[in-house]
C-alpha positions in Angstrom: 182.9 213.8 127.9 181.0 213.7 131.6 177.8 212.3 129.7 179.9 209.1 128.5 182.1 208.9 131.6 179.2 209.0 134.4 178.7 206.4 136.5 175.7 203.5 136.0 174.0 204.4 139.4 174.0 208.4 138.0 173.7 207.6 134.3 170.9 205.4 134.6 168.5 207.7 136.3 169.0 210.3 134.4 168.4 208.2 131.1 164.7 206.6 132.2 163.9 210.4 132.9 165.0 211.8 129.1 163.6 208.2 127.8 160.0 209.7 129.2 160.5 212.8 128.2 161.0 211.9 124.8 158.4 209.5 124.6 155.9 211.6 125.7 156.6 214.9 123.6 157.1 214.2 119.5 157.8 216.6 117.2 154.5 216.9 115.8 153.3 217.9 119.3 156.4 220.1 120.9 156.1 222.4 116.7 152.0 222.4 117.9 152.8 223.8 121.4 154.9 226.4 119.6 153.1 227.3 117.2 150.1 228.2 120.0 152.1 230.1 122.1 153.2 232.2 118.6 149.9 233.0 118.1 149.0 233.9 121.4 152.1 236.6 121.2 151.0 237.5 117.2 147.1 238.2 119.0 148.6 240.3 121.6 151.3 242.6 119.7 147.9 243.1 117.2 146.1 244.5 119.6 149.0 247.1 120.9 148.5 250.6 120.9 151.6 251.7 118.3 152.2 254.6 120.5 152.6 253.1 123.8 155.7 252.1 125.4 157.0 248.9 123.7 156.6 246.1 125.7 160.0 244.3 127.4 161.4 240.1 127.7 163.5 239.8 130.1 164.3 237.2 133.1 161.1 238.6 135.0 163.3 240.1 137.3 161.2 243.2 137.2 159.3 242.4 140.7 161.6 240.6 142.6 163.1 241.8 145.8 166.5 242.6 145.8 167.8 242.1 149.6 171.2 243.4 150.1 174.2 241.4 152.0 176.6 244.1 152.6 175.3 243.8 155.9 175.3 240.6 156.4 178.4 238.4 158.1 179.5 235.2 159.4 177.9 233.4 162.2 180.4 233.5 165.4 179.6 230.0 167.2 181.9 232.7 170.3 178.9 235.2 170.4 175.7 232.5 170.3 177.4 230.7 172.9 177.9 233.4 175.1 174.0 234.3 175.0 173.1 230.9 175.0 174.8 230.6 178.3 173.1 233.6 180.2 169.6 232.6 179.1 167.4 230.0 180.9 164.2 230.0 177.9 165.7 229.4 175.0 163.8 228.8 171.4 166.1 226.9 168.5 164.1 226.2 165.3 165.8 224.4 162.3 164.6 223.6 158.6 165.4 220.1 157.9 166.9 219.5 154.2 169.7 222.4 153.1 170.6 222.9 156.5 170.6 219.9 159.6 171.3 217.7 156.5 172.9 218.5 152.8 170.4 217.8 149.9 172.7 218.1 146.8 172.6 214.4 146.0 172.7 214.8 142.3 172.0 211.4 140.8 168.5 211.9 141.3 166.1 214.4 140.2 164.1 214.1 143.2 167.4 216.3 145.2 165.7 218.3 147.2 164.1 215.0 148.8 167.2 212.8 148.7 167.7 213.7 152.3 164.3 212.6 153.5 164.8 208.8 152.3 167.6 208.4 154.4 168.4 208.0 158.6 169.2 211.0 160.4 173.0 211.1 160.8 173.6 209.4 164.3 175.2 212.7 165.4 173.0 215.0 164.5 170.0 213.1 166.4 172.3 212.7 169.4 172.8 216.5 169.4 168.8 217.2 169.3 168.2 214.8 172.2 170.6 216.3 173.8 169.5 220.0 173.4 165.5 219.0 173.7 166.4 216.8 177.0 167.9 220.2 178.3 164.5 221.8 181.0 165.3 225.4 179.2 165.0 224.7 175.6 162.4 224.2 173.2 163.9 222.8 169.7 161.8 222.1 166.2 162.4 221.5 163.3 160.4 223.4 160.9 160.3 221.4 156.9 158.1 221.3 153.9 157.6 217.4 154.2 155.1 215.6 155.3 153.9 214.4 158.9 155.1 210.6 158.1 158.6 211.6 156.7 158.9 214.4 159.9 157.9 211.4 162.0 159.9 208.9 160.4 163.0 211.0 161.3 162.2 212.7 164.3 159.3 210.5 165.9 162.2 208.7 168.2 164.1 211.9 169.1 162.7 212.3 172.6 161.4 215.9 173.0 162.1 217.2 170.0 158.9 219.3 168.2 158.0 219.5 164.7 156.3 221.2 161.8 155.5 219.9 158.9 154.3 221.1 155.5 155.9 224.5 156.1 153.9 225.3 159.5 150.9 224.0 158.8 150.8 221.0 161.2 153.0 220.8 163.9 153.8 218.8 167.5 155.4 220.5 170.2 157.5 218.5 172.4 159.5 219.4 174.8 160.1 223.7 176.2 161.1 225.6 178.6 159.4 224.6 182.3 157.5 221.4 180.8 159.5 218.5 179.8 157.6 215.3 177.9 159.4 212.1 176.7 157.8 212.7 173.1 156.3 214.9 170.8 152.3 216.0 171.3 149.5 215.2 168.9 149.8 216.6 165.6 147.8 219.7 165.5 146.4 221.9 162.4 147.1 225.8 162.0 144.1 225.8 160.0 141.2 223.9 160.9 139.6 223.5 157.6 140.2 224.8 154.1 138.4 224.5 151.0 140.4 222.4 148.1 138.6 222.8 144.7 142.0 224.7 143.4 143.6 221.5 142.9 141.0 220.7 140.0 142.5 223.8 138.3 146.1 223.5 139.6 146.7 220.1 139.0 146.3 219.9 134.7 148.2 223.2 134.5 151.4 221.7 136.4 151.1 218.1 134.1 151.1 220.5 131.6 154.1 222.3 132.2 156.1 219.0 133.5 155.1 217.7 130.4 156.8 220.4 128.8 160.1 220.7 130.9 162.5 217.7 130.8 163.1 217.0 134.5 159.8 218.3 136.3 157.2 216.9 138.1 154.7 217.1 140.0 154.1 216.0 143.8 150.9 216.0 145.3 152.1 216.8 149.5 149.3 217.1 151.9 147.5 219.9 151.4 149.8 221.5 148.9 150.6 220.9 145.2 154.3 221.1 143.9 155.8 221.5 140.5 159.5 220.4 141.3 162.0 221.5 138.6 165.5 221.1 140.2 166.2 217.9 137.5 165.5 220.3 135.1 168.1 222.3 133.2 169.0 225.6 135.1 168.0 228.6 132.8 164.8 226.9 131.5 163.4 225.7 134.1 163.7 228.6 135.6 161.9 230.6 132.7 159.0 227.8 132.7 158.9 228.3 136.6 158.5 232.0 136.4 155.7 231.7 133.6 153.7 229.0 135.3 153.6 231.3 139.1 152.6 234.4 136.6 149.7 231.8 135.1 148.5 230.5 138.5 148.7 233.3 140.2 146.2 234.9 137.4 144.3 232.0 138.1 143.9 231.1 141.4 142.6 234.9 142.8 139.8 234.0 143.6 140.5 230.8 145.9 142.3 231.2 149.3 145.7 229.8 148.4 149.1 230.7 148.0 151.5 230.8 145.3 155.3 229.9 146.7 158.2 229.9 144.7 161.3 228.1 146.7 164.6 226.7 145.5 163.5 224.2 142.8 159.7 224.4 143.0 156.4 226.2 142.7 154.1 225.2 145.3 150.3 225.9 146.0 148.9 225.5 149.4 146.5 226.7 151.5 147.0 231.1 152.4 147.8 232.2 155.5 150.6 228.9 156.1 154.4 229.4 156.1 157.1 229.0 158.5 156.8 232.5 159.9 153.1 231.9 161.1 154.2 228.6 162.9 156.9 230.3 164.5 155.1 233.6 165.4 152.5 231.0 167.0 154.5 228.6 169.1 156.5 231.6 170.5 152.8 233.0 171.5 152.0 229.9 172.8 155.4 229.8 174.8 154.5 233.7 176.4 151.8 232.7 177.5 152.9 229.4 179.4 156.2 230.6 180.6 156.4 234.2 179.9 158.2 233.9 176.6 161.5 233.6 176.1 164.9 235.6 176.3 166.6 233.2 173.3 166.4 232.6 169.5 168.3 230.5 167.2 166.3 230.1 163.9 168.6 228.5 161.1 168.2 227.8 157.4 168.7 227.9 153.9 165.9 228.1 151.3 163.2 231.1 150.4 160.5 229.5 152.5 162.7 230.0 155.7 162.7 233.8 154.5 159.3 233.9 156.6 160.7 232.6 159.8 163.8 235.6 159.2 161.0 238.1 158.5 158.5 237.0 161.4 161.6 237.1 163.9 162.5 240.5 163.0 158.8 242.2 162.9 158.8 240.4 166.5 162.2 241.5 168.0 162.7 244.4 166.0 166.0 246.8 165.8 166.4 249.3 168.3 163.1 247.8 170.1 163.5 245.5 173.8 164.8 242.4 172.4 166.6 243.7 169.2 169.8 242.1 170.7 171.4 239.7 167.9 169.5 241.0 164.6 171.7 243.6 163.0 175.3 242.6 162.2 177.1 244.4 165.4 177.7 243.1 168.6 174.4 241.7 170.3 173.9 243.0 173.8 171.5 241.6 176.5 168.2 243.7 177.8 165.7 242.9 180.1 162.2 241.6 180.1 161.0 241.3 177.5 164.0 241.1 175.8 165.7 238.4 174.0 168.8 238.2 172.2 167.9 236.4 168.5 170.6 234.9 166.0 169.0 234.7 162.4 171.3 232.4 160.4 171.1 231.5 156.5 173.3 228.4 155.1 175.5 229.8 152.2 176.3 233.4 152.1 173.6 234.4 149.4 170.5 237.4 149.7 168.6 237.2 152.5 167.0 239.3 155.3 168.8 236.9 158.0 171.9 239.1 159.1 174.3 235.9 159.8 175.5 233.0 157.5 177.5 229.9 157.7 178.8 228.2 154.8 177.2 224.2 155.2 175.2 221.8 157.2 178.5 221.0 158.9 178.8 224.0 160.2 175.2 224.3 161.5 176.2 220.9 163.5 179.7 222.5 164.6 176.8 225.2 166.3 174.5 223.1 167.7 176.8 220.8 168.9 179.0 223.8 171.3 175.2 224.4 172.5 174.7 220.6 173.0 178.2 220.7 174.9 176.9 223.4 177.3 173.4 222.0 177.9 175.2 218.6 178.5 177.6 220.0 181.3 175.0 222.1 183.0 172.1 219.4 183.4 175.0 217.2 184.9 175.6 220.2 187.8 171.6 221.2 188.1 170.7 221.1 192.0 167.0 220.2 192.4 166.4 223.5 193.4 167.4 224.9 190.1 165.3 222.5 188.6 162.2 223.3 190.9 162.8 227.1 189.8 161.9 225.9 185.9 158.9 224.3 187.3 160.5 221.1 187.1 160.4 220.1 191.3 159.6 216.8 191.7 159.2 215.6 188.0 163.6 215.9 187.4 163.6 212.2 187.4 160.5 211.1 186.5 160.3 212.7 183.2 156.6 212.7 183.1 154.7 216.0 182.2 156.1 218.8 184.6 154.0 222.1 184.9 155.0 225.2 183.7 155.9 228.3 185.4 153.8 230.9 185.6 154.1 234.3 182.9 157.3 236.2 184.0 158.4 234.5 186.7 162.2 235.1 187.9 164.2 231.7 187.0 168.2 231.9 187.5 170.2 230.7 184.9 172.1 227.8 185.2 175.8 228.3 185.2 177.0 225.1 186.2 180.7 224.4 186.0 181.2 227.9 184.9 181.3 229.1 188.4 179.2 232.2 187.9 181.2 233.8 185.4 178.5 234.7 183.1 176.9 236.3 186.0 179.7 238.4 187.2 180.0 235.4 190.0 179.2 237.4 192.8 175.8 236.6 194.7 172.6 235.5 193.0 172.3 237.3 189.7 168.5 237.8 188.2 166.9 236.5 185.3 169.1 237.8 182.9 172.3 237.7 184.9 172.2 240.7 186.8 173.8 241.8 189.8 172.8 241.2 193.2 170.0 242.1 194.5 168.6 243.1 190.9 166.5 240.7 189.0 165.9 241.3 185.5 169.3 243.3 185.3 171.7 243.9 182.6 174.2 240.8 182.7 177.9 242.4 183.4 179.4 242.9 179.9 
């Protein structure tokens, strides 16, 4: 009943796509294609030791890593605040579609992209100005897209840094002790890779596109994708699984990864994903300002799994800086601590040990941050400002220099009166007591 009931702007997408399908893959051709793969199978059970165990079909779940979520519990906006407030260099990185914005437009079969052919809500790129414009933070967005889509949405958020093709360009805008009106040159993680694994990549994914009613492929940079959300659930799943088995056997040779995600296989260049970037800018921000003492990293699909995992090798449990990744109460601790809030979108396995259900509750987050930044910047004295190595450039906005590795900046606490602090006196760099920088903030 829902296929004769759909509306024209969902019906009529959805009918080019099985029109080429059909076209494209007769009969004569789909019983040939069968009949190959059925003698492929009839070669191998021949040549079977009897004996042996037998061999086993199944969902190829057989190597896949089962990550637990017992652990795991709802994001409290209460407890991020809270740290967000007694830390003065603060790191917030975001994945774009699935999580800043939805991406289950589903009168397209290009879904996962819907999001990227559209303006940035007006309210969510207020809410990243206003968190990038704040002196303490550094915020990127970390995506899979390309440098012109990235740009196209982001290019006129002043401040705001960005990473595209899963780490493996980037711009860093604004951070903590330099301030800029824009985002930096696009810079490469990799300065030069060798691409003759599309020739044998790229006639393997036509073929199994050809093959799956709803795929495609999309050349992206320097990656190949074969996108299969359009595709009917369970076998495009099965063709996915089959074709990463294939190219994995044949690409061992060639310095490139195979990456499964939600709704694709993709190829690209080894040694790029969204952990690297991360691990690498948070370098980068060590050695300019002495690193930083917060960590909000936020999203939703298998290829922000890297960003979870380099987080927690970096900060991990029980180690200076565990504060925020297991599931009980975060606490502060000194340098070189840092209290770091690992958040999926949808409660579903993962190694991140929060969740939140949507995108509107990422933007419920990031807009209590916003609120906070907003309030404090109003009630900065110049001399707070001069501490994050901002004196003299507060109204300019040109390019401010840094402070140097590990040097004592007080937080900020504004119309708050001190009360993170304890209020009494000058607290330290992690709000302290008197008279003891670098303290343990009163709990």
């Amino acid at each position: 009943d829902r296929a004769l009931t759909r509306e024209a702007p969902e019906r009529i997408p959805r009918q080019q796509r099985d029109l080429i399908f059909v076209i494209s893959n007769t009969t004569s051709s789909w019983a040939e294609r069968f009949f190959v793969d059925l003698r492929g199978i009839s070669a191998s059970a021949r040549k079977a030791d009897r004996s042996a165990a037998p061999t086993l079909l199944g969902f190829g779940l057989a190597g896949f890593r089962c990550v637990g979520m017992g652990a795991m519990r709802a994001l409290e906006v209460t407890e991020v605040l809270a740290a967000y407030r007694k830390t003065v260099r603060r790191a917030i990185f975001l994945d774009w579609g699935g999580t800043l914005v939805a991406n289950d437009n589903a009168t397209t079969s290009m879904a996962t992209e819907a999001y990227a052919c559209q303006d940035l809500p007006q309210s969510t790129r207020d809410c990243l100005q206003e968190l990038s414009s704040d002196p303490r933070n550094l915020v990127m967005v970390v995506s899979g897209l390309e440098r012109a889509q990235m740009d196209r949405a982001f290019g006129k958020v002043p401040g705001v840094s960005m990473a595209a093709e899963h780490g493996l360009f980037y711009r860093l805008g604004s951070r903590p002790g330099a301030q800029h009106r824009s985002a930096g040159p696009w810079e490469q993680v990799i300065e030069s890779f060798d691409d003759g694994w599309r020739a044998l990549t790229r006639p393997i994914m036509d073929t199994f596109a050809m093959r799956t009613n709803g795929a495609y492929v999309q050349q992206k940079g320097a990656s190949l994708v074969w996108r299969y959300e359009g595709a009917d659930l369970e076998f495009g799943s099965l063709q996915a699984k089959e074709l990463r088995d294939h190219l994995e056997g044949l690409l061992q040779g060639h310095a490139v990864a195979v990456n499964p995600g939600k709704g694709y296989i993709e190829v690209k260049p080894r040694g790029v994903n969204k952990g690297v970037i991360v691990d690498q800018v948070l370098d980068q921000l060590a050695s300019l300002s002495g690193g930083v003492d917060f960590v909000l990293c936020v999203g939703d699909d298998s290829a922000d799994e890297y960003m979870f995992s380099a987080l927690a090798s970096r900060y991990a449990r029980g180690a200076p800086g565990a504060g925020g990744l297991g599931p009980g109460p975060a606490r502060s601790v000194g340098p070189p601590g840092a209290r770091v809030f690992c958040c999926t979108v949808g409660r579903k396995p993962s190694s991140a040990p929060f969740y939140v259900n949507d995108p509107e509750e990422v933007l419920e987050l990031l807009q209590s941050l916003r609120l906070h930044s907003t309030r404090s910047n109003r009630n900065r004295s110049l001399t707070d400002l001069s501490r994050l190595g901002l004196g003299g450039h507060a109204q300019g906005g040109g390019h401010a220099p840094t402070t140097a590795p590990g040097t004592p900046v007080a937080p900020d606490h504004g119309a708050d009166g001190g009360r993170d602090g304890g209020g009494r006196g000058s607290p330290g760099i992690y709000g302290g007591a008197p008279g003891a920088p670098g303290g343990r903030p009163a709990d």
